[in-house]
N, C-alpha and C positions, 0 to 999 in steps of 0.2 A: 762155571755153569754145570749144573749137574748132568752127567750121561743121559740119564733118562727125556728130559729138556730139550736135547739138540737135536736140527732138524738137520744142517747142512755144515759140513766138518772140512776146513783146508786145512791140509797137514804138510806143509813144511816142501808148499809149491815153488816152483820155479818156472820161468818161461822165459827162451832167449828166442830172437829174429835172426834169420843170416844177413848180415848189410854188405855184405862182397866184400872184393880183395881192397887194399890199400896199395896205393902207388900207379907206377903208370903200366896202361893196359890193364892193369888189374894183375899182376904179375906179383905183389906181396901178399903179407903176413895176413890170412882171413878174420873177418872181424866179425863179431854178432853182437846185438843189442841187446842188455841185459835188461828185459822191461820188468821181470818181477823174481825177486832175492830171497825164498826161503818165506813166505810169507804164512803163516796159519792162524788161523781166527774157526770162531764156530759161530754159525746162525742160529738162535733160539727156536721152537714154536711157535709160532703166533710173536715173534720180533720183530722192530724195523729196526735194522741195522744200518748206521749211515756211515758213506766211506769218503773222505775228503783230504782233497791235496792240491798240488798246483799241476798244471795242466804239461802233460810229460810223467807226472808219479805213479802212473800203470793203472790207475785205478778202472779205466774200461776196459784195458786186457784182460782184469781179473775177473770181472763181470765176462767178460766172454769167452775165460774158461769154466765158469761156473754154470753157464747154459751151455755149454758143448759145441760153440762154434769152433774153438780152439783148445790144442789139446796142452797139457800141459809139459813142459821139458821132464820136469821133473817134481816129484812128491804125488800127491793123490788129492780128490774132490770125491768126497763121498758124500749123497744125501742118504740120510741114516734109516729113513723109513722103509727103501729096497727100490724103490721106483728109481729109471733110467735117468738122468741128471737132465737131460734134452727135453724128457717129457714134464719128470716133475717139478722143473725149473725155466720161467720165459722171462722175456726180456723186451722194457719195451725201451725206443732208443732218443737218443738226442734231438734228432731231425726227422719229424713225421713224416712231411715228405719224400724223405729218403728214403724211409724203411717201406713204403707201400708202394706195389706195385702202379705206376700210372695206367697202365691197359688193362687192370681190375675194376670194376665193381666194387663198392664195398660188398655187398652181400657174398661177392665171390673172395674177398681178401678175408672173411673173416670165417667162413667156411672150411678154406684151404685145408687147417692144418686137423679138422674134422674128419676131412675127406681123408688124407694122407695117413690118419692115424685110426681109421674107422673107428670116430667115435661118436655113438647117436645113431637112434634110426632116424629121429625125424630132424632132418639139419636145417630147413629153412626155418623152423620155430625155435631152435637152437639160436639162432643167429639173430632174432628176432627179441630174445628173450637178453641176451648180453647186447645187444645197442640198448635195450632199456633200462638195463644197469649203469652204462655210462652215460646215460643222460640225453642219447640222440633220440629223434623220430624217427619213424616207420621208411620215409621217402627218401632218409639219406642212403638206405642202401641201395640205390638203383646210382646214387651218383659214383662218378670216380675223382681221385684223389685231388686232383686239380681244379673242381669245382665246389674244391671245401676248402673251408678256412684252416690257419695251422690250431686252432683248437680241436678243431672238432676230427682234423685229422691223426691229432694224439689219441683223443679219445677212441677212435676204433684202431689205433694200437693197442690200447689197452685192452679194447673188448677182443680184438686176436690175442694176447698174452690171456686173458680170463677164460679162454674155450677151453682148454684141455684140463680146467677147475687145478691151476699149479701149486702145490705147496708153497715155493718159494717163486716172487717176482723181483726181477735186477731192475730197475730204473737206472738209466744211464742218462745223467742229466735231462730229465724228462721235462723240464720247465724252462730251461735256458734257452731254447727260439722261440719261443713263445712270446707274444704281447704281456705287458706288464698287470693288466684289467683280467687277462685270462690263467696268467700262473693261479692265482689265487681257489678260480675253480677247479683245474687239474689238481690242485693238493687235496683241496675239499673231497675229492673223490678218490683218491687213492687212502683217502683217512677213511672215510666210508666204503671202500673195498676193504680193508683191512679187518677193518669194526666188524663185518656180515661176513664175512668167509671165513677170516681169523687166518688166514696165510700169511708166512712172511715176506718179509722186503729188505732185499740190500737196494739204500737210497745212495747214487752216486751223484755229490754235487759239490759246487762250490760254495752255495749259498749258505754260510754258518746258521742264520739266524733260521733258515728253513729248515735245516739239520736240526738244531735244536728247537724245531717245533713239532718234526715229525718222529725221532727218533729214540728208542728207547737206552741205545747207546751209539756210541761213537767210536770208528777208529778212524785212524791218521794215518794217511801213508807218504812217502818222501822217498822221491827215485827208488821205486821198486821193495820199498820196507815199511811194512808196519811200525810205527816207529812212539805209538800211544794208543792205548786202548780202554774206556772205562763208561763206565752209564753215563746217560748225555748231563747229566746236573752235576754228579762226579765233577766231569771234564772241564765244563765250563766254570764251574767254580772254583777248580784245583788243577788245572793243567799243570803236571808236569816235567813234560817235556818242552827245552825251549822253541822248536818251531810250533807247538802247538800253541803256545804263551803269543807267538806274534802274529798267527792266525787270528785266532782272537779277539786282540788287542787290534789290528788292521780293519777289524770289520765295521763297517758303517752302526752310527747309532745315531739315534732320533735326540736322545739330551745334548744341549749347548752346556756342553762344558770342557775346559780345559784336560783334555790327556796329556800324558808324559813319557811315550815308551818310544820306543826304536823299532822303525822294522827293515823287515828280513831285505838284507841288502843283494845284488846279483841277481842271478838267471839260477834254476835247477841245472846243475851238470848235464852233462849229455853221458846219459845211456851205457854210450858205447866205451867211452871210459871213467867208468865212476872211479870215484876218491877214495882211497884206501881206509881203513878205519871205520869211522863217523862218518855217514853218508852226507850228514849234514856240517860236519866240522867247517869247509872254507867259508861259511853263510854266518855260523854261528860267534854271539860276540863272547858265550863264555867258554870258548872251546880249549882246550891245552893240550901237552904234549899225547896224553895217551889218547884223545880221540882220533888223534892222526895217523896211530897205526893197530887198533883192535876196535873191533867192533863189538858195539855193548849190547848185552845181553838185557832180556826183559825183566825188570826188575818191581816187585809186587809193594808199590806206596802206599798202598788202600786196600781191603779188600775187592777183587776183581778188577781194580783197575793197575796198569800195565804200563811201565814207559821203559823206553829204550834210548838212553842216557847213564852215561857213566858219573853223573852228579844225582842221580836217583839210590844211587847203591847204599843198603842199608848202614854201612862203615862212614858213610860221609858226614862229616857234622855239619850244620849250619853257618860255624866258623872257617871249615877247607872251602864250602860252598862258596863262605864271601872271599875266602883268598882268591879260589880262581874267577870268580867276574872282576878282581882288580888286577889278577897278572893277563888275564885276558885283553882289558882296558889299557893297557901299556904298550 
């Protein structure tokens, strides 16, 4: 992506949790959670960047060091325009319920962060003017949060993330408590937020086939590493990394017909003591000696697109490629 291009730049972040001592009383060896390994990506102007893994792969941590709840251990989040990352970066969250206050008002939850940032002189037409953008009436804002439905309580999440007019918006699985009649509206309006303001989005989900309907590209992430990166048609028609190939392949489709592939067998590691090497190597079925003890570097199979697999490396031929899925298989 060109310099000129980039809105918001992670540069080779890290973030660990402390999880206390090991042993009894807590009298051993301290331990911390390694939730995100070195991770850098860049967000376009006017992109939706979608970030997808299995549940435990850091992908909300990273979302919430990129809005400034959490700082990072180590590397940098720089958005490149100058604005503070907290202001010109929000975040709307998985559980709308959760994220709103219950003893607010909407009119006073979507306010708040006007008030706290003096911005606007006139804030009730402000507030007024973003409920009609996400699609509610005039009389929701006198209710609070528990006399609204979970859509309509995403939706003034979203009209609190659209007040402070953000360059970049994190969706942190924004459609996943949601009724299945009402996901549909929520994307429709985050596509038509995008279309009129032109600000970007990091879309954090599980749902492949909603990634590849909103997204202008894709990365992959797997216990705390970006581990593929490429435009979303790229991706889905060339995966090549093998956890991204069984992503994929796993995802429900509407045609009756016969598939044939394997998936991804086990649980994600935990955290606290990932696998040496290949983050992925115990999972993976073409994995060999050297995934188990160096970790592969991102290697460029396309232009812009990015995978982090040691059978991606430009030296590998088609023929080592098929040896190791048969010494793999053995």
């Amino acid at each position: 992506m060109p310099e000129r291009d980039v809105l918001l730049s992670v540069d080779k972040v890290g973030k660990s949790f402390d999880a206390g001592r090991r042993g009894f009383l807590g009298l051993g060896r301290k331990r911390h959670v390694r939730a995100l390994d070195d991770v850098t990506l860049a967000i376009g102007r006017g992109e939706v960047l979608g970030l997808v893994g299995e549940s435990g792969s850091g992908k909300s941590t990273l979302g919430r060091l990129i809005v400034g709840l959490d700082r990072p251990t180590e590397g940098r989040i720089t958005l490149v325009k100058g604005r503070a990352v907290d202001l010109g970066a929000q975040m709307v969250f998985q559980n709308p319920m959760g994220s709103l206050n219950p003893r607010q008002r909407v009119r006073d939850i979507i306010a708040e962060p006007l008030i706290v940032h003096r911005v606007g002189d006139d804030i009730p037409a402000r507030v007024a003017e973003l409920l009609r953008q996400v699609g509610l009436s005039a009389d929701i804002a006198e209710r609070r949060p528990h006399e609204m439905s979970g859509g309509q309580a995403q939706r003034v999440g979203i009209a609190r993330a659209l007040a402070l007019d953000p360059e970049l918006i994190v969706c942190d699985e924004p459609i996943s408590a949601l009724d299945v009649s009402i996901q549909a509206q929520v994307l429709n309006l985050f596509a038509e937020i995008q279309e009129r303001t032109g600000c970007s989005f990091l879309f954090i989900s599980h749902d492949l086939p909603v990634v590849e309907r909103l997204s202008h590209r894709v990365a992959i992430m797997y216990l705390g590493r970006i581990v593929e990166i490429a435009e979303t048609a790229e991706l889905f028609s060339r995966a090549a990394h093998p956890y991204t190939r069984a992503l994929i392949e796993s995802a429900p489709r509407l045609e009756a017909k016969k598939r044939d592939f394997r998936p991804v067998e086990g649980e994600i590691p935990s955290p606290i003591d990932p696998p040496k090497g290949c983050h992925f190597h115990p999972r993976c079925s073409m994995a060999f000696e050297r995934c188990r003890i160096e970790r592969p570097a991102a290697h460029e199979v396309a232009p812009g697109h990015l995978s982090c697999c040691h059978l991606n490396e430009p030296g590998l031929s088609a023929f080592a490629s098929t040896k190791v899925r048969t010494d793999a298989a053995q």
